[in-house]
C-alpha positions as semicolon CSV with decimal commas, in nm:
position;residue;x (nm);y (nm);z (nm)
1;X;10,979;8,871;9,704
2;X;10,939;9,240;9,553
3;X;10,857;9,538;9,814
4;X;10,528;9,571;9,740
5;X;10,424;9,156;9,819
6;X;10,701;9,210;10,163
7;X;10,484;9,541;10,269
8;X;10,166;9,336;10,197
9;X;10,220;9,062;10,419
10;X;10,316;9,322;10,688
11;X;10,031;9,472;10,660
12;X;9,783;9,182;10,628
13;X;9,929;9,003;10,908
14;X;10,010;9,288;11,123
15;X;9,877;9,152;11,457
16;X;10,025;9,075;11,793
17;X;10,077;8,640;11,670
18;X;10,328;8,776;11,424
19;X;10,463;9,106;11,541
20;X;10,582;9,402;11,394
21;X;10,807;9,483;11,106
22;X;10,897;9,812;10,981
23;X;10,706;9,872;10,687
24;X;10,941;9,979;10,384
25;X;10,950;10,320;10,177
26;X;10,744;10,335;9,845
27;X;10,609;10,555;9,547
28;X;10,220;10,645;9,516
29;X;10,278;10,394;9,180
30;X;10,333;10,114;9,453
31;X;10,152;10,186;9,716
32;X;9,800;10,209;9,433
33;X;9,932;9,861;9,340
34;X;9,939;9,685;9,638
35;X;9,585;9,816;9,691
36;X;9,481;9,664;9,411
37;X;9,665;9,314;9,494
38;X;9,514;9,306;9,803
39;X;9,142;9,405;9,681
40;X;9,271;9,090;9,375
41;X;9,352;8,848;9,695
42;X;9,020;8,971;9,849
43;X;9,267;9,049;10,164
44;X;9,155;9,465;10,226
45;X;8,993;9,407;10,560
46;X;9,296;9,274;10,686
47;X;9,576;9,524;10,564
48;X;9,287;9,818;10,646
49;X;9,328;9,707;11,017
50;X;9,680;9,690;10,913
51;X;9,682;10,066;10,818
52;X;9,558;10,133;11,135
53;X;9,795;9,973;11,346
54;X;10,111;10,107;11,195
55;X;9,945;10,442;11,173
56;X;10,291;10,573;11,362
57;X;10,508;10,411;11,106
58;X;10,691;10,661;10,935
59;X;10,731;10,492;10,584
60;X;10,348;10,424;10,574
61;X;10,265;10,703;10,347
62;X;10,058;10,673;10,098
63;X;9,816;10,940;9,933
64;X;9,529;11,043;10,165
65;X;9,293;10,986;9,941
66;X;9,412;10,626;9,927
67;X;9,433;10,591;10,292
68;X;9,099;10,685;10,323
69;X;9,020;10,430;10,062
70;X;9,185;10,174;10,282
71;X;9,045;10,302;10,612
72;X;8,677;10,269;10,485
73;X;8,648;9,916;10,360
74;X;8,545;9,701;10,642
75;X;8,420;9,441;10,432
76;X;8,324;9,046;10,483
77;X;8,667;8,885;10,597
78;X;8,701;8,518;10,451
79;X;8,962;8,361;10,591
80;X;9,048;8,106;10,339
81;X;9,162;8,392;10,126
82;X;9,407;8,510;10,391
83;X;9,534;8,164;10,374
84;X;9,497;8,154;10,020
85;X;9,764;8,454;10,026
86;X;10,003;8,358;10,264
87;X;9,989;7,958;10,077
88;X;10,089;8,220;9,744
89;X;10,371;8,389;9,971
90;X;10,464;8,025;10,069
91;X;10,478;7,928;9,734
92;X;10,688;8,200;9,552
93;X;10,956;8,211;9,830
94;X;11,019;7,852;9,801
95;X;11,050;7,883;9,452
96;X;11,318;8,177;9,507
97;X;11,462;7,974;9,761
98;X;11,559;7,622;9,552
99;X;11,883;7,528;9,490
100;X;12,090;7,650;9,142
101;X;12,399;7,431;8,998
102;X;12,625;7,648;9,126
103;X;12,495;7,635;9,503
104;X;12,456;7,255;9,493
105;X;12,839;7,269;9,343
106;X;12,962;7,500;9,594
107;X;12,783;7,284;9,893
108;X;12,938;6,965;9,716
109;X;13,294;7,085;9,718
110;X;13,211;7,210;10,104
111;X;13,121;6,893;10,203
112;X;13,413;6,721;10,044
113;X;13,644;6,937;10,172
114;X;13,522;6,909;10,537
115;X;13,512;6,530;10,441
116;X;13,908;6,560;10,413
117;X;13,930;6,747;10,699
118;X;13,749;6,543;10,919
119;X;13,993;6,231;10,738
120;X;14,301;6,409;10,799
């Protein structure tokens, strides 16, 4: 998962259910693009009240006028499309996550040699 997507989900579901990460350093560039993937997932409300509670964070620093942009939608909140978003995160990290032929060959050879081992 890129910075932007990891900084969005600490944002979006910055509440006290999943705790507190430390949001990461980014450019202007970045920070204007995960405004516009979150407006895209229809998930602003959410990393708004985000913005607010890591307020103290000291890599939160985007442009003011784009905090203000943040800070001043306080739109309809939908919940399916937060779920929508974090079934997306799901998703994608899975897909990073699955196994390559040279992990299932490495695991293979680990559990044959722990086979031996344990025969020995």
């Amino acid at each position: 998962m890129d910075i932007i997507l990891r900084n969005l989900q600490r944002l979006a579901f910055s509440d006290e259910f999943f705790g507190r990460e430390h949001i990461e350093p980014m450019t202007e560039w970045k920070w204007t693009r995960l405004y516009k993937l979150s407006e895209a997932y229809g998930i602003t409300p959410w990393v708004a009240d985000g913005f607010r509670r890591y307020a103290d964070d000291f890599f939160l620093q985007p442009s003011d006028d784009l905090r203000q942009q943040f800070l001043a939608l306080d739109g309809e909140r939908d919940p399916e499309m937060l779920d929508k978003f974090e079934l997306m995160l799901l998703r994608s990290e899975s897909i990073a996550n699955r196994f390559t032929r040279r992990s299932l060959t490495a695991y293979y050879n680990d559990f044959i040699n722990t086979i031996r081992n344990i025969e020995e």
